[in-house]
C-alpha positions in Angstrom: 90.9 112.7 118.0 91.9 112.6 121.5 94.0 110.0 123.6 91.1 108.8 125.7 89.3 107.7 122.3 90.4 104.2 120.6 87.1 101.7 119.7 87.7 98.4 118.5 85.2 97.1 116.2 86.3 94.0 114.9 84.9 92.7 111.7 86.1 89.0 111.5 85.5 87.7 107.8 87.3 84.4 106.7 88.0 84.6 102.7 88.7 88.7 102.2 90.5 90.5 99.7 90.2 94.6 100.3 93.0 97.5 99.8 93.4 99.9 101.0 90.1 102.5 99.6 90.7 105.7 100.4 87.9 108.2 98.7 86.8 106.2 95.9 90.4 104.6 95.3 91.2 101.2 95.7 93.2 97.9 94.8 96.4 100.0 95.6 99.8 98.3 95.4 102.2 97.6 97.8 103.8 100.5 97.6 101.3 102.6 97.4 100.3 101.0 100.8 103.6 101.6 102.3 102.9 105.5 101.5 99.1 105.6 102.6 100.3 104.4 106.2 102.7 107.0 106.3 100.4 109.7 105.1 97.7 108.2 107.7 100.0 108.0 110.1 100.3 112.1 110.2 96.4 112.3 110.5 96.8 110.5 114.3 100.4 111.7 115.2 99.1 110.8 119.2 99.2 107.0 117.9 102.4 107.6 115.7 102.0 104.2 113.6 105.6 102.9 112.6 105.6 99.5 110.4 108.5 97.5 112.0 109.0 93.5 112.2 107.0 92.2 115.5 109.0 91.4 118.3 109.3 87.3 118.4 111.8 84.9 118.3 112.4 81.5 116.2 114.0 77.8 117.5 117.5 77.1 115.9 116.5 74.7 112.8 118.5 72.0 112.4 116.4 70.4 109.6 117.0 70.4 106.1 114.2 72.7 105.4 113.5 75.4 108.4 110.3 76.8 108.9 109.6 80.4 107.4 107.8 83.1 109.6 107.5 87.0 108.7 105.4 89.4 111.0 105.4 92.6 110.4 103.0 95.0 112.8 102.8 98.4 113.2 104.1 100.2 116.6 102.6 103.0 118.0 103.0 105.2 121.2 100.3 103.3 122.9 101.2 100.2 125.0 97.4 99.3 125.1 97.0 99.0 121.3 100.4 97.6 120.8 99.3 94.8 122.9 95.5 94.7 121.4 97.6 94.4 117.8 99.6 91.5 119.6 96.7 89.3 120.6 94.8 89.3 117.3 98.0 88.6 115.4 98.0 85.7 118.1 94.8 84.8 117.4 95.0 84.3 113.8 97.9 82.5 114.1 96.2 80.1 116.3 93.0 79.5 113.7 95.9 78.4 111.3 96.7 75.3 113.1 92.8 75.3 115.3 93.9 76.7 117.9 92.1 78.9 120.2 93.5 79.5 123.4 94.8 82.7 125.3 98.5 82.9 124.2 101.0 85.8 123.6 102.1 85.9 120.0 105.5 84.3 121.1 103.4 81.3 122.6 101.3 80.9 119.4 104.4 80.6 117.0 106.1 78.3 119.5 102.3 76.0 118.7 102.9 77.0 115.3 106.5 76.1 114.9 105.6 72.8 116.9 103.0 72.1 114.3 105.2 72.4 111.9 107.9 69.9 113.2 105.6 67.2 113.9 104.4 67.4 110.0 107.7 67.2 109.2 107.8 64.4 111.6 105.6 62.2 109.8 106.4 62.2 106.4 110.9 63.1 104.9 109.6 64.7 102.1 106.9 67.0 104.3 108.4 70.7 104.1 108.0 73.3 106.9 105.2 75.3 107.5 105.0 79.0 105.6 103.6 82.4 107.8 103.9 85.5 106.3 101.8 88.3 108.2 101.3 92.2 107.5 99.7 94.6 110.0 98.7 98.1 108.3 96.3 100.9 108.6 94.0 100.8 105.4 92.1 103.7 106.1 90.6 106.5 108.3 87.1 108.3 109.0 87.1 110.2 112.1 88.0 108.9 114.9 87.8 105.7 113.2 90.6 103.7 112.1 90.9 100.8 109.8 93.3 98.3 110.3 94.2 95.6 108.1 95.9 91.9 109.1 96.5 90.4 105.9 98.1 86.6 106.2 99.5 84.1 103.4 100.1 80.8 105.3 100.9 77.4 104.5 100.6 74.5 106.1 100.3 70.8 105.9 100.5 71.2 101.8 97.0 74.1 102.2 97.6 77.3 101.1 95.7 79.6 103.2 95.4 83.6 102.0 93.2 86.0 104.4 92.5 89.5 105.7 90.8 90.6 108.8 89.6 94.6 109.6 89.0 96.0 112.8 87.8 99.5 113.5 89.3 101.2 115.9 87.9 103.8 117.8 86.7 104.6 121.8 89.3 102.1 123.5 87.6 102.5 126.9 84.3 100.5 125.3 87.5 97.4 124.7 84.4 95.5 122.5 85.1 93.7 119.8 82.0 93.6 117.3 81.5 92.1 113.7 80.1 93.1 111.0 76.1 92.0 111.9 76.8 93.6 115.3 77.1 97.2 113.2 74.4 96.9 111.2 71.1 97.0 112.5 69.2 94.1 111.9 66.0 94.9 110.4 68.3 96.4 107.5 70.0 93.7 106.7 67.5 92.7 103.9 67.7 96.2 102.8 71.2 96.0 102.3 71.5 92.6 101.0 68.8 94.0 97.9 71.5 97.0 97.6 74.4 95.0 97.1 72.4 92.6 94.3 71.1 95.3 92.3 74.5 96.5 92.3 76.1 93.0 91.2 73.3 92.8 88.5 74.1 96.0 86.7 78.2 95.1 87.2 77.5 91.5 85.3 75.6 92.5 83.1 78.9 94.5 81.5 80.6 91.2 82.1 81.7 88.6 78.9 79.2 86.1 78.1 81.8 83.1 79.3 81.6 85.3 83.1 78.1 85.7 82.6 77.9 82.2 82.6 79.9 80.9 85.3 79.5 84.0 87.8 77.0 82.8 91.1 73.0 84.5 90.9 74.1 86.3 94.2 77.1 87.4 96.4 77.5 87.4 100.2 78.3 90.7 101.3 79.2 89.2 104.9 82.2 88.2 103.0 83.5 91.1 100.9 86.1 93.7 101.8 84.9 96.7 103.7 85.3 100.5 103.6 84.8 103.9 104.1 85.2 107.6 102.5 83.4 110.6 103.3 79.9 109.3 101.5 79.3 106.2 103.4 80.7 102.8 103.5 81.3 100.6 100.6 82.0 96.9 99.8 84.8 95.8 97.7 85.6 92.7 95.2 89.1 91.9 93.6 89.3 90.9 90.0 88.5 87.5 89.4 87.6 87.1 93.2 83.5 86.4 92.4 84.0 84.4 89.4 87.0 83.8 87.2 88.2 87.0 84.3 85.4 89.0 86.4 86.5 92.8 86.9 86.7 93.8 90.0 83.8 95.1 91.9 83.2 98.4 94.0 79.9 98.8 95.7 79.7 102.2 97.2 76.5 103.3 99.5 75.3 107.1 99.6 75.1 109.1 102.8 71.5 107.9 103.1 71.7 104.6 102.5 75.0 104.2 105.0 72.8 106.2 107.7 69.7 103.8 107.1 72.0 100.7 107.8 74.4 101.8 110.5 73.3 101.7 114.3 72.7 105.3 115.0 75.4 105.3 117.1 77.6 103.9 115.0 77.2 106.4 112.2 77.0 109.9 114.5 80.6 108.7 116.0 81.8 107.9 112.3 79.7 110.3 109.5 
């Protein structure tokens, strides 16, 4: 992959749970993350991807309970994507506290700390807002990478857990899409029949107490995304469709991924 080529596809889903998935591996730990970044990292030395703590600074606290914010990004050797990295981590900071204005990450922890100290404001017993963020690359086709934000807020007494992907690619394109903006539309039924066959044949291996509390369909808009050397593939956590559920791996052939991709989309990736 060459310099010149760094896409951003952005696939925005509110409620997601994916690992990292790389082949037809996935629900790694955190260590085992740790190590895939660093073994992806030598697949793209140009970007050079170095986990570090983001650069951002915190008030002095002079309240009894201080307000508790971890970011940790990944740095790499090109200013553009270190400030691309930046702005989304701003962004979902922001969505936090319904915010959606164009700040620098600095400016949208200063909102979010200011948030914070008026909750505390109103109530003694009100405790300081929670951020914990995590930038990492989750996988690699190509010249496509997959970066993950993974957040674990709290706020206001809500307890807010989330992951966002974005696919990086041709940078000069600088266009963020979602998911329904990469599959082509008159294949989204197609798809959607895929992905319930699929969830069929995986419940009906589930218990008879899943069986009946599990929904009649899933939302694939929502799952956790990947990719291997097949195709793409969708992913659900344990317990994430319905309570004691086993986890659940969709995977899509070469065909099928080709049929549902916008050709351009697949030649640049498969």
């Amino acid at each position: 992959m060459q310099n010149q080529k760094i896409i951003m596809l952005i696939l925005c889903m509110s409620s997601l749970g994916l690992v990292a998935c790389d082949s037809k591996k996935v629900d790694q730990t955190a260590a085992s993350d740790s190590s895939a970044i660093e073994a992806k990292a030598e697949v793209l030395p140009y970007l050079n991807l170095q986990p570090v703590k983001a650069d951002y600074a915190l008030p002095f606290c002079e309240k009894k309970n201080c307000i508790e914010i971890d970011i940790q990004t990944l740095k790499t050797q090109d200013p553009w994507m270190n400030q691309w990295i930046a702005a989304n981590q701003s962004s979902i900071i922001q969505r936090q506290i319904d915010l959606k204005q164009n700040m620098t990450l600095q400016q949208a922890i200063n909102a979010y700390v200011k948030k914070s100290d008026a909750w505390q404001d109103d109530f003694s017993q009100n405790k300081a807002y929670e951020l914990h963020m995590q930038t990492r690359m989750a996988s690699q086709r190509n010249q496509y990478v997959l970066l993950q934000i993974s957040v674990h807020s709290l706020q206001a007494g809500v307890s807010v857990k989330e992951r966002q992907y974005f696919f990086v690619g041709d940078r000069k394109l600088k266009k963020s899409l979602s998911i329904l903006d990469v599959i082509q539309a008159d294949k989204q039924n197609q798809m959607n029949i895929w992905v319930q066959k699929k969830y069929q044949a995986w419940l009906d291996q589930q218990t008879q107490d899943v069986k009946s509390t599990a929904p009649k369909k899933i939302f694939w808009g929502q799952a956790d995304w990947f990719f291997d050397g097949e195709g793409i593939g969708l992913h659900y956590r344990a317990s994430e469709i319905v309570q004691d559920g086993a986890q659940l791996d969709i995977y899509f052939t070469k065909q099928q991924t080709q049929q549902i991709l916008k050709p351009e989309i697949y030649q640049q990736m498969f």
